[in-house]
N, C-alpha and C positions, 0 to 999 in steps of 0.2 A: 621590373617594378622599381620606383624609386625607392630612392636611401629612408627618405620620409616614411615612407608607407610598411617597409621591412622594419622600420625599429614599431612600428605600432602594433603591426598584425603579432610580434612577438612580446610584445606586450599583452596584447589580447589571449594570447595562446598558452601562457602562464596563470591566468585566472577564472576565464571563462568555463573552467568543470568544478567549481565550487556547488553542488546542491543547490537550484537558484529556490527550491522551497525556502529554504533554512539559512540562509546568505544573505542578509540584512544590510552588508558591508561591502557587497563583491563592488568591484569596478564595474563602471559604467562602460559599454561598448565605444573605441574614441569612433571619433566622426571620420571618413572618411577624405583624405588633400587629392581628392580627384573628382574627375567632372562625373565619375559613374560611384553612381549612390544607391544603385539598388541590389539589395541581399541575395544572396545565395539561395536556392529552395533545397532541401532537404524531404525525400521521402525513404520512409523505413518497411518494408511490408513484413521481416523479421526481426528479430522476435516482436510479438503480439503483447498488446500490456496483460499485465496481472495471467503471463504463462508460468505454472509451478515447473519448477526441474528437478530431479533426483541427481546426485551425488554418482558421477561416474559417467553422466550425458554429456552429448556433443548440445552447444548453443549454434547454430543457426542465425548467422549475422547476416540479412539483404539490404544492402542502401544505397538511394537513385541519389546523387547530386547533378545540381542544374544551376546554370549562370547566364545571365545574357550578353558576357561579353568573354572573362577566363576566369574559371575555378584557380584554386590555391593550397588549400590545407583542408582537409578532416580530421575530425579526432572521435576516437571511441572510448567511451569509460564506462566501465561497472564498478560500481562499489557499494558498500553494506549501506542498510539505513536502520543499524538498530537504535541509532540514538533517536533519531525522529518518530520512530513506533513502540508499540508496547513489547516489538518482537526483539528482545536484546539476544547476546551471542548464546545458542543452545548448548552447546557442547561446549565445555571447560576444555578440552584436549585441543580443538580445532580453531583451524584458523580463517576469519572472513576473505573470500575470495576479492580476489580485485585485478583488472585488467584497464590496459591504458597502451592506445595506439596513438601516434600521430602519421600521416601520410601524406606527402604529396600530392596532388593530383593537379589535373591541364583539363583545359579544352573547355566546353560549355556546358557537356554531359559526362557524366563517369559514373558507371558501376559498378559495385562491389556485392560479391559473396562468399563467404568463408565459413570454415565452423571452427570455435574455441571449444578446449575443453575443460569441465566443470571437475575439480578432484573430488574422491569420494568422499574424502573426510574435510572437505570446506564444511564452515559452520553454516549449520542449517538459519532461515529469516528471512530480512526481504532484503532486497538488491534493489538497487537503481541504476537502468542503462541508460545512459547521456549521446547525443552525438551532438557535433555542432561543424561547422564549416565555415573559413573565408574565403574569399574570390584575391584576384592580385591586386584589387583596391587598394583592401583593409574590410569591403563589411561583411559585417559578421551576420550568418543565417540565423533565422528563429531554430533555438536549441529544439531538438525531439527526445520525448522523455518517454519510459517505458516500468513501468512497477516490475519486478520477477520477485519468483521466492523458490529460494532452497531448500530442499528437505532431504533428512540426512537415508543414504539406501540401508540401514537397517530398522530404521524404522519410519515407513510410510504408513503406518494406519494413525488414526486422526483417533483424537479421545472421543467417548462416549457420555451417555448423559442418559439416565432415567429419570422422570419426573414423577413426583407426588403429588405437585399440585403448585400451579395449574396445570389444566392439561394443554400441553404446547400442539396435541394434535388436531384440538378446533381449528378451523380456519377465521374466526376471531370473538372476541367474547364482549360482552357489554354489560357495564354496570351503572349504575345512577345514583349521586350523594344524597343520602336520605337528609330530607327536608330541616333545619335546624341546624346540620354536622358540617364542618368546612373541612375534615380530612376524611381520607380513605385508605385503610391496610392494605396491603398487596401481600399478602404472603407468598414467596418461594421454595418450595422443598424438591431437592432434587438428591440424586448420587452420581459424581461424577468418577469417568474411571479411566483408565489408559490401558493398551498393550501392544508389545511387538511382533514384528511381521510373522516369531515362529508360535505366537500365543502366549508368552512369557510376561509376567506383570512389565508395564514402562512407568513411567515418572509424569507425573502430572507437572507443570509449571504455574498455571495463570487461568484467573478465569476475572472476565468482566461483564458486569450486570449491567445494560441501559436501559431508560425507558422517556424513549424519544417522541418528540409530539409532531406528525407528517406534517402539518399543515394543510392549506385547505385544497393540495393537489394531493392527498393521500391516494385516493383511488386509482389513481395513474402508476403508485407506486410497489411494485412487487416485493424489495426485497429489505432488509437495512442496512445494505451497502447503496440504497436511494441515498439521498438528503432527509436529513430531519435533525433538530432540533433538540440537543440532549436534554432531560429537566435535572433527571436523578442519575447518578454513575454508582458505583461497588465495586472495587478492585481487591483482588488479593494476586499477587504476584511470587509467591514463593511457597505454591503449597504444598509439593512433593509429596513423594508412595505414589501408589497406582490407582490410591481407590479415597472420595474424598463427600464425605454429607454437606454438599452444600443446603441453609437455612437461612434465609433474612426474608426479612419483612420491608416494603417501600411505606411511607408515609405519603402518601400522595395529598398535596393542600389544595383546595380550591382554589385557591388563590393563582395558582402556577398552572390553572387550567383552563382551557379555552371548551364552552360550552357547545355538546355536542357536535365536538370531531375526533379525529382518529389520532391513535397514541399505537407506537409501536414496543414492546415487550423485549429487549434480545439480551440471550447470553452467547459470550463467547469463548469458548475453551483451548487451552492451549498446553502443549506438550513439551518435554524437555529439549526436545529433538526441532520443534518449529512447525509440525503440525494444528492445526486447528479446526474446530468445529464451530458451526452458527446456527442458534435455532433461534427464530422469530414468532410473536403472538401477536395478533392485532389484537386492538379496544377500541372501544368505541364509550366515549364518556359524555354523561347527562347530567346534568344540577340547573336546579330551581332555587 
């Protein structure tokens, strides 16, 4: 490799695992001082995105690198993403996992498979797996990115939720703004509650209210982890005990609504430990 190319690639190699979500400021990938300008491929078959893991598991790391002329470097990073979610560190005792490889590798194909191990008392939330790779160039492969989320092994049950109203077990409800009115109530009454793996009250943390408008591809849409379009949001983020009356009311305006199509309803709950639950309502809304 030349002298050129070794001061770049380590260049590259000190900044390119910055969160490229949330990295507004990273460096630019440099260009490559050679006649061979095309990247590196990168395939990952594990982990899978949005895989939960429990506290005490092995991770399952499989990854294909490919070059059309010589590979160079990989790197592997796991690290928290409580600051970019609503899931910050659960456990005050523990501490967010974090793993960080870099490896040599040759030749035009190379693969790798290994398992790391998760400690039990890592703090439970989400994680993000990174990998990225350069060739003996300098360029750098399209990074592959993976969601994970920890959850702590004493307590893997997920909070609960009764409802008063509405009933979140229709499969969707429809209402229409009476003639004259430009808002509409929504009232929410529910009880939310936690516990641990031996039936022992847990701690409640979080819970957030949407109520998303699908757009005019709702019907393709199953879940409220689709796409959709927030109007109104309700956070409470510190609500502790195990047992908690959730009540509010949405003001829904005419105005902020699109004439007969579909509106998604969701709450989502969350435990101290980084569990969570999701339950969604469909609407369907009419005005004249």
């Amino acid at each position: 490799m030349k002298t050129t190319s070794l001061f770049f690639a380590l260049i590259l190699l000190t900044s390119i695992f910055a969160c490229n979500k949330e990295c507004s400021e990273c460096p630019k990938p440099v260009t490559a001082q050679s006649s061979d300008v095309t990247r590196p491929v990168i395939t990952v078959p594990a982990p899978e995105d949005q895989t939960t893991y429990i506290g005490g598991d092995s991770l399952l790391i499989k990854t294909i690198f490919s070059d059309d002329k010589e590979l160079s470097q990989y790197r592997i990073e796991i690290h928290n993403d409580f600051d970019g979610h609503s899931h910050g560190k659960m456990d005050g005792a523990a501490l967010p996992f974090y793993f960080d490889t870099l490896v040599t590798i040759s030749g035009i194909v190379d693969s790798q498979e290994y398992k790391i191990f998760i400690p039990q008392d890592a703090a439970a939330g989400k994680y993000h797996f990174l990998v990225t790779a350069l060739d003996a160039a300098g360029n750098e492969a399209l990074f592959v990115e993976r969601d994970l989320t920890f959850i702590n092994p004493n307590d893997t049950v997920p909070p609960g939720v009764s409802f008063n109203y509405p009933d979140f077990t229709a499969t969707g409800l429809q209402f229409t703004f009476v003639p004259g009115k430009d808002t509409f109530q929504l009232p929410i009454s529910a009880t939310l509650f936690d516990q641990l793996n031996d039936g022992s009250p847990g701690v409640l943390k979080s819970y957030s209210l949407l109520f998303k408008h699908l757009g005019l591809h709702a019907k393709q849409m199953q879940t409220a982890s689709d796409s959709g379009e927030v109007i109104y949001e309700i956070k409470n983020t510190n609500i502790g005990g195990s047992a908690y009356g959730l009540g509010q009311t949405l003001i829904l305006n005419k105005s902020d609504l699109l004439h007969d199509h579909d509106y998604l309803l969701e709450l989502i709950i969350q435990d101290q430990k980084g569990n969570f639950i999701e339950r969604d309502l469909k609407y369907h809304i009419r005005y004249f």
